[in-house]
C-alpha positions in Angstrom: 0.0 0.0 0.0 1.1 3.6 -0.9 3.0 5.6 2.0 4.2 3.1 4.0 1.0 2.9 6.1 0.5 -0.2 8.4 -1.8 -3.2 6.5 -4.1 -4.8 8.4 -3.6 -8.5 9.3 -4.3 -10.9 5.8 -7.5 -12.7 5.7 -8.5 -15.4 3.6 -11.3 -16.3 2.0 -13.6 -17.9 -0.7 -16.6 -16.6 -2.8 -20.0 -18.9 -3.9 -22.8 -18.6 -6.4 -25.5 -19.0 -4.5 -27.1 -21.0 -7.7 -30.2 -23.4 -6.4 -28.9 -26.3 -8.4 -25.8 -26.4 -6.8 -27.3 -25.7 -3.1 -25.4 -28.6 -1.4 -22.4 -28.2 -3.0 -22.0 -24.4 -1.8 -23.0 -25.9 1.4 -20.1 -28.4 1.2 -17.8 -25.3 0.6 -18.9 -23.7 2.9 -17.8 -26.5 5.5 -14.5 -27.7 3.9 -13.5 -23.2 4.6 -15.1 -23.7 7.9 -12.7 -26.4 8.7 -9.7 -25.7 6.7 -9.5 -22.3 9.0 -10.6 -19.5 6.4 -11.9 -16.6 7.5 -14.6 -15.2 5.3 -17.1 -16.4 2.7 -18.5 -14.2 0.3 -22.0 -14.6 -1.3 -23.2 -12.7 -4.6 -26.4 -10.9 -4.1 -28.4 -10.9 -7.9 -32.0 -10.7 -6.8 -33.2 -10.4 -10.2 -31.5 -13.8 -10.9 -34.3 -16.8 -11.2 -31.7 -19.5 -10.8 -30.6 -18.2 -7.5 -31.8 -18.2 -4.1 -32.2 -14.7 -2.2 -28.3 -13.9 -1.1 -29.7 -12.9 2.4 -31.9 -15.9 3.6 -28.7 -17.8 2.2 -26.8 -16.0 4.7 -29.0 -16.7 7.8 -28.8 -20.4 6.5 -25.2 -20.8 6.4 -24.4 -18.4 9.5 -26.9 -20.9 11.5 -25.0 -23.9 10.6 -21.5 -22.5 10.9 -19.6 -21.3 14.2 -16.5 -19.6 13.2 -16.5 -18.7 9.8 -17.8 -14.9 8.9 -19.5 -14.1 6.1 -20.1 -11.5 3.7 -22.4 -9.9 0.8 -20.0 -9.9 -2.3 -21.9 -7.5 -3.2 -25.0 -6.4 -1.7 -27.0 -5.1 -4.9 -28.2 -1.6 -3.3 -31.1 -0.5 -5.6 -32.6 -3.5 -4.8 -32.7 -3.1 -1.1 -33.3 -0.2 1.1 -30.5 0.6 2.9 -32.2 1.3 6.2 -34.1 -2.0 6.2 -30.7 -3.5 4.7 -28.9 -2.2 7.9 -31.3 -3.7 10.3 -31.0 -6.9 8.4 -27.0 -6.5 8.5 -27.2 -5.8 12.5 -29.1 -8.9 12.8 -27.2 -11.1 11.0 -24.2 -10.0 13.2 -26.0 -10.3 16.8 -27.8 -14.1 15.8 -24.1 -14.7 14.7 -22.1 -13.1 17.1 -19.9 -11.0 15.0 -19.8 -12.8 11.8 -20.8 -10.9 9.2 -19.3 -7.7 7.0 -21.5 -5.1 4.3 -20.4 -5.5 1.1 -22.2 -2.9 -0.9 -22.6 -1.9 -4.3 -24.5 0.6 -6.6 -26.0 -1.9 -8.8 -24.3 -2.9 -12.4 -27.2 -4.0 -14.5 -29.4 -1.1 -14.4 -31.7 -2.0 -17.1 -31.9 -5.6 -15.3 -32.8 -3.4 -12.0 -35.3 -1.4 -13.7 -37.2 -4.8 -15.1 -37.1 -6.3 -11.4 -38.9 -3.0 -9.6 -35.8 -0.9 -8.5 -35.1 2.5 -9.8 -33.5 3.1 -12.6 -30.0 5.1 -12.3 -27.3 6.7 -14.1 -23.6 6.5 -13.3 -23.6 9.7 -11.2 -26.6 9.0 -9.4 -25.9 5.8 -8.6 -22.3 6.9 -6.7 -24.5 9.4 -5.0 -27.2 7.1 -4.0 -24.6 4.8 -2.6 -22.7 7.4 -0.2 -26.2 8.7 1.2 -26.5 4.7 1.7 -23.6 4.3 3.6 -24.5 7.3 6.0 -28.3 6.1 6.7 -27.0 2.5 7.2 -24.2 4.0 10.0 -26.7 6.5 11.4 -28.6 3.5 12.4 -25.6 1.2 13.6 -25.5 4.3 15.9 -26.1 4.3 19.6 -28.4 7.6 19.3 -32.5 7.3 20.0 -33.6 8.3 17.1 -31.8 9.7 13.5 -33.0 12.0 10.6 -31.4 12.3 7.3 -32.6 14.0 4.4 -30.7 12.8 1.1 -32.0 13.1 -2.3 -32.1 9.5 -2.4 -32.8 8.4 1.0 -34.9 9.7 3.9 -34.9 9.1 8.1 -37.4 11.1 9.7 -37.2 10.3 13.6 -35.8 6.6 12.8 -35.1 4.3 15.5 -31.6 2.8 15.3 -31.5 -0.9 16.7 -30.5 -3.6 17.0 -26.7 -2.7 17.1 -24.2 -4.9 15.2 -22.0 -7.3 17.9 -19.2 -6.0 16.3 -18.0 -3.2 13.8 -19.4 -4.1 10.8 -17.0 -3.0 7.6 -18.5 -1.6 5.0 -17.2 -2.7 2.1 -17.5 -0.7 -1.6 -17.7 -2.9 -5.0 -15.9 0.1 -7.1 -14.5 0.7 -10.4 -14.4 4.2 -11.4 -12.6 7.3 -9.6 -15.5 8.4 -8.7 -16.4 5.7 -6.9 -12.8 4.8 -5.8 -12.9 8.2 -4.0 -15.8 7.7 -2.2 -14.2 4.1 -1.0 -11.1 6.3 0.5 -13.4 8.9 2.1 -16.1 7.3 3.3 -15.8 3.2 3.6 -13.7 0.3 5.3 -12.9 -1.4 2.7 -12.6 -1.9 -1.0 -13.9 -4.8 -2.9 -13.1 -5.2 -6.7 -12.7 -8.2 -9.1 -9.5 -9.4 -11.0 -11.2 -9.4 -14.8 -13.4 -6.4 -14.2 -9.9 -4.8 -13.6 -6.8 -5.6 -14.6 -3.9 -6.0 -12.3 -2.5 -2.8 -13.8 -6.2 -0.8 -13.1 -6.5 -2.6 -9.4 -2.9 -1.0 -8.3 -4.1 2.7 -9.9 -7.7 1.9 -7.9 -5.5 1.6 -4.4 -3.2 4.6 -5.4 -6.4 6.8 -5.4 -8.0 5.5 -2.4 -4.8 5.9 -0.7 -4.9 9.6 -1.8 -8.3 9.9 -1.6 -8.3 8.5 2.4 -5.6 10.8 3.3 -7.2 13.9 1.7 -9.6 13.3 3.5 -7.9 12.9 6.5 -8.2 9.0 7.1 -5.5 6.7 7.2 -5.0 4.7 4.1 -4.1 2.2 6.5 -7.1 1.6 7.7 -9.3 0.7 4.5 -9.0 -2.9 3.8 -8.5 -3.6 0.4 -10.3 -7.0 -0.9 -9.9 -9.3 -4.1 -11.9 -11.9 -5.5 -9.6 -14.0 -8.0 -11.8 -17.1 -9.6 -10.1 -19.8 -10.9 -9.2 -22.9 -10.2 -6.3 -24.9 -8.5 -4.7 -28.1 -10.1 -3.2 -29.5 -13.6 -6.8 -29.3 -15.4 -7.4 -26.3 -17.4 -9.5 -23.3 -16.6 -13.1 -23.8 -18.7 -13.4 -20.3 -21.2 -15.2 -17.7 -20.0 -18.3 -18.6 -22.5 -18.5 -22.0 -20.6 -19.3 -20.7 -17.3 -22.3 -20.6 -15.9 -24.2 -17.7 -14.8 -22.8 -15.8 -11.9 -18.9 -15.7 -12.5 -17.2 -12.7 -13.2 -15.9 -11.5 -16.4 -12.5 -12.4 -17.3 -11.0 -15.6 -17.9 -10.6 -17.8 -14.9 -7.0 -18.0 -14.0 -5.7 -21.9 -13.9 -2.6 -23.2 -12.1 -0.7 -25.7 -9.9 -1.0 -24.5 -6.1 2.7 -22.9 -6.2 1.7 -20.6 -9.3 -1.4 -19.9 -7.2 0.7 -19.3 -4.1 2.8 -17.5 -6.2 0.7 -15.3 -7.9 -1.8 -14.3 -4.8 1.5 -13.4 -3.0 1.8 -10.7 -5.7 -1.9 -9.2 -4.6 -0.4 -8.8 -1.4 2.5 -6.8 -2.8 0.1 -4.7 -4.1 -1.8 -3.7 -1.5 -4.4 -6.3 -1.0 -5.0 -7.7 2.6 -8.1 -9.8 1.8 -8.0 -12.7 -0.6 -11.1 -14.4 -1.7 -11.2 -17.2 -4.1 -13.8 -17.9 -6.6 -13.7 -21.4 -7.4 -15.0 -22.0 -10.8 -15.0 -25.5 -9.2 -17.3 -26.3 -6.9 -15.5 -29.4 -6.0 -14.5 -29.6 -1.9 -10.8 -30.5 -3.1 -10.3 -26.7 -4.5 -10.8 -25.9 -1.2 -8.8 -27.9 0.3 -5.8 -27.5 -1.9 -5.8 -23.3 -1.0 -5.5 -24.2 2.5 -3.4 -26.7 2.6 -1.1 -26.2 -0.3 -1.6 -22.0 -1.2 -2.2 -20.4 1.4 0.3 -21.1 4.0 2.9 -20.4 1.2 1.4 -16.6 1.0 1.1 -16.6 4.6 5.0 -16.8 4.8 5.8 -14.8 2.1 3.3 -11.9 3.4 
């Protein structure tokens, strides 16, 4: 990270489609993190998506039959859901699972798809300045006050009761692409949390440069915005399938491929640029993918980072 700042400590992760079909299978990953020692999974949130169930009852699913492992909306798709119910449900999730779950938040990328499911239909600009009034309703009613007003052009409180509050300090976490966007991550968020594909390894090093200068122009430490990756992929001697053979919810981009030192290798170099949070995206939903990132990739970042 830019400046010399202090990272925060790595965290490990992996990131599901929360497809129907494949509903034991995710719930087989999600075991084989529990018990490999990962910290985090992720979970997609596509409401508009027939094949898949709601991200959010998902999450109260898996949280109830895991004890350790914390969870995360990778991201949470913002027109979609109102940001003061969507901090209730947030502060919930945390208290039933006593300080295992994290915000990831975004403005919505498919706003034609948005528009056709209900939600409001938004451009760019908008959409960046929905999302920041977002992020202040949602910690207005994390807060400890009585009641809370806010009067955006997007969102309204009038006399809102905040409650319950989260069991721990939830991170708000920013799915962003653009400057704009980036600079609202450094002023205002805890964390960002692009994709390798939708960025390339060039564009992700220029996103943390300007939320580095962004954060401290705004008088924050760079230090303390996590930065967050989701690589998919998968681990092994077999070849990656093409984009075009993917089902739907991966990420664009080709999936990388590799034996677990190339993987090692090459999610070691994330970390030398800035990234403290690594989530894998198996393309594989096989439990072994999991297993081979703990036991074979991961320790050899852990050393190297």
């Amino acid at each position: 990270m830019a400046g010399g700042h202090l990272k925060p400590a790595l965290r490990f992760g992996i990131s599901i489609v929360p497809a129907t079909e494949t509903l034991e299978r995710v719930r087989a990953l999600v075991r084989a993190a529990e018990e490999a020692g990962l910290d985090l999974v992720g979970i997609q949130d596509h409401p508009y998506q027939g094949r898949f169930l709601d991200t959010w009852s998902l999450l109260a699913t898996l949280l109830a039959e895991t004890k350790g492992i914390s969870f995360f909306t990778d991201v949470a798709n913002l027109p979609l859901r109102p940001p003061a119910v969507m901090a209730k449900a947030a502060a919930s999730l945390d208290v039933l699972s006593a300080g295992r779950f994290e915000l990831g938040l975004g403005a919505g990328g498919f706003p034609d798809v948005i528009a056709g499911f209900g939600g409001p239909r938004r451009t760019p600009g908008e959409s960046v300045e929905a999302l920041e009034e977002a992020i202040d309703v949602i910690r207005l009613l994390w807060s400890e006050e009585r009641t809370v007003s806010y009067a955006g052009k997007y969102y309204r409180l009038d006399g809102a009761h905040p409650g319950p509050r989260p069991a721990h300090p939830i991170g708000i976490w920013v799915g962003a692409f653009k400057p704009r966007m980036l600079r609202l991550v450094g002023r205002k968020a805890d964390g960002w949390l692009p994709s390798l594909g939708v960025l390339t390894r060039d564009e992700l090093r220029a996103g943390n440069e300007q939320i580095d200068g962004a954060a401290a122009n705004a008088g924050r430490d760079p230090g303390a915005v996590r930065r967050i990756i989701n690589v998919q992929g998968v681990i092994g001697e077999q070849p990656a399938p093409s984009r075009s053979e993917l089902p739907v919810g991966y990420l664009a981009g080709e999936p990388l491929a590799g034996s677990p030192s190339w993987w090692a290798e090459t999610l070691a170099g994330f970390v030398d640029d800035g990234f403290d949070t690594l989530i894998f995206w198996p393309v594989d939903t096989a439990q072994s993918q999991v297993e081979l990132l703990a036991g074979e990739v991961l320790p050899h970042v852990r050393r190297s980072g």
